[in-house]
N, C-alpha and C positions, 0 to 999 in steps of 0.2 A: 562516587558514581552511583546513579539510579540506576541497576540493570535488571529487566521480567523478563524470563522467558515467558514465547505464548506458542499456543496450538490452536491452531482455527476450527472452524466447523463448515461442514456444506452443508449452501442450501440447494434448493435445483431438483427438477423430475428425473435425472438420472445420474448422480455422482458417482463416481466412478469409485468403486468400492475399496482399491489399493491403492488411493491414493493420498497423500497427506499432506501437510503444509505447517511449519513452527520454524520457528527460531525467538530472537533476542528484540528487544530494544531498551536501549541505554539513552540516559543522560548525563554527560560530564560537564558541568560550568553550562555553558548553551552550546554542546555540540550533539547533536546528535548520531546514534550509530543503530543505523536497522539491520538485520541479519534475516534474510527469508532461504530456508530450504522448504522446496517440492521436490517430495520423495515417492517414487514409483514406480510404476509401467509406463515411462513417458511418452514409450513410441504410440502412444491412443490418446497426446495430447497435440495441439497444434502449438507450436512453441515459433514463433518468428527469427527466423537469422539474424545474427547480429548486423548491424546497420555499418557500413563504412566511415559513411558519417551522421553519429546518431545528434539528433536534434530536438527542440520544443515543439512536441506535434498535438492534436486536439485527437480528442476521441479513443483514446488507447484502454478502455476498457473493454472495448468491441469485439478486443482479443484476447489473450491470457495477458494479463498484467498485475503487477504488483501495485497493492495501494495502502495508503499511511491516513488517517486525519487527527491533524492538532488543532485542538480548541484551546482558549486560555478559560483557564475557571472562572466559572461567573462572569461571564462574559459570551453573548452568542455567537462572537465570533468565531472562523475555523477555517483552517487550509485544508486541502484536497494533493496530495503527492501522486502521481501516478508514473510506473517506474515500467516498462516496457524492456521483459529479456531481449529485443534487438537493440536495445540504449537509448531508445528514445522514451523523453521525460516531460510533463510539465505540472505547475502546480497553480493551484486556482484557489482564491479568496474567496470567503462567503460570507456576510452581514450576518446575517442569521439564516435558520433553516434554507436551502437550496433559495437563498434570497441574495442579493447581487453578485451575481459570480465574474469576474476576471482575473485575469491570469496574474498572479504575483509576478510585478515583473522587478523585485527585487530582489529576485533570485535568479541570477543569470544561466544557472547551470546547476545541474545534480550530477556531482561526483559519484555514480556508483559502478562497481563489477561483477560481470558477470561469468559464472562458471559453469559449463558443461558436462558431467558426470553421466554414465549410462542410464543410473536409476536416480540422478538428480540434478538437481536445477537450484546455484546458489547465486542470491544476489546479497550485494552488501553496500549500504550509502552510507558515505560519512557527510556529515551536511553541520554548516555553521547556521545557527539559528539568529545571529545576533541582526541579519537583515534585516528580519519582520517580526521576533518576539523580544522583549528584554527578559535578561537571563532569570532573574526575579518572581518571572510568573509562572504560575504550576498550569501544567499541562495538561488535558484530558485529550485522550487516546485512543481512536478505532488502527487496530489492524485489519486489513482486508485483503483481498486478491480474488480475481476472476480469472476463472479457466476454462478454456475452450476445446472442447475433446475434437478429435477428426471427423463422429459423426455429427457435428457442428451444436451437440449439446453443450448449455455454458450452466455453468456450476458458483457459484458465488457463496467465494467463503471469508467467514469474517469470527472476532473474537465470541460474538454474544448476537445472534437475529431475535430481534424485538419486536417483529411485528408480522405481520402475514403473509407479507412480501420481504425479500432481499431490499433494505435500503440503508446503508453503508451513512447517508446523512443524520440518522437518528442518534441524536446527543447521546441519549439513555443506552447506544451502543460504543459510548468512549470511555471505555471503562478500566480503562490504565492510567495509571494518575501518574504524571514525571517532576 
């Protein structure tokens, strides 16, 4: 088993000073396992209720959400994971740079859980990868996640910001190898 722990970084005009974001990600054969804790004063975050029934929805960045991107090496290609504490999920294919995006639809479902702690917020996806990568190929890796505080500041954090803006699609930001 491939397993890094990481710790993100903010970007953002106002990140909220206590607060954090790390965990895990592992590879075993082609299965994937992500581990996200946000830790801190969460009642200054908008965190979404959990969904009764959570679904493939567009645009879940717009909120706090957890996000993943695998590229295969040497190659431009690269999925987009976006994992929403109320359970909703989707993932989106890319040619190259933010160049033909739709939605992997060979991935019917993200298996992940979520946990509610006073001063934390854990999510965890186990995910077969054998849909859309073969197990054979080595991974590069952005972890990322957007947070939405209550004064509707968004905070963007990720392994490594490369450039002068937050942009989560920058190869030279996938910088965990699986």
């Amino acid at each position: 088993m491939n397993e890094q722990s990481f710790s993100l970084q903010p970007f953002g005009l106002n990140p909220l000073p206590d607060l954090k974001i790390n965990g895990s990600i592992a590879r075993n054969a082609n299965r994937l396992t992500v581990r996200y804790a946000l830790l801190g004063d969460l009642a200054k975050i908008i965190i979404p209720a959990i969904a009764d029934l959570p679904a493939r929805k567009h645009e879940l960045w717009q909120e706090t959400c957890f996000e993943f991107f695998l590229g295969i090496e040497n190659s431009t290609r690269y999925w987009e994971f976006n994992l929403s504490p109320a359970g909703h999920w989707n993932v989106y294919c890319f040619d190259d740079y933010r160049q033909g995006m739709q939605e992997e639809l060979a991935i019917a479902s993200l298996p992940f859980s979520v946990q509610r702690q006073a001063s934390a917020l854990l999510l965890t996806l186990e995910l077969d990868l054998n849909e859309c990568i073969l197990a054979d190929r080595t991974l590069d890796v952005a972890v990322t996640a957007v947070v939405k505080s209550k004064d509707e500041d968004v905070t963007y954090w990720a392994l490594s910001h490369r450039g002068s803006q937050a942009d989560f699609h920058r190869r030279d930001s996938f910088i965990i190898k699986l």
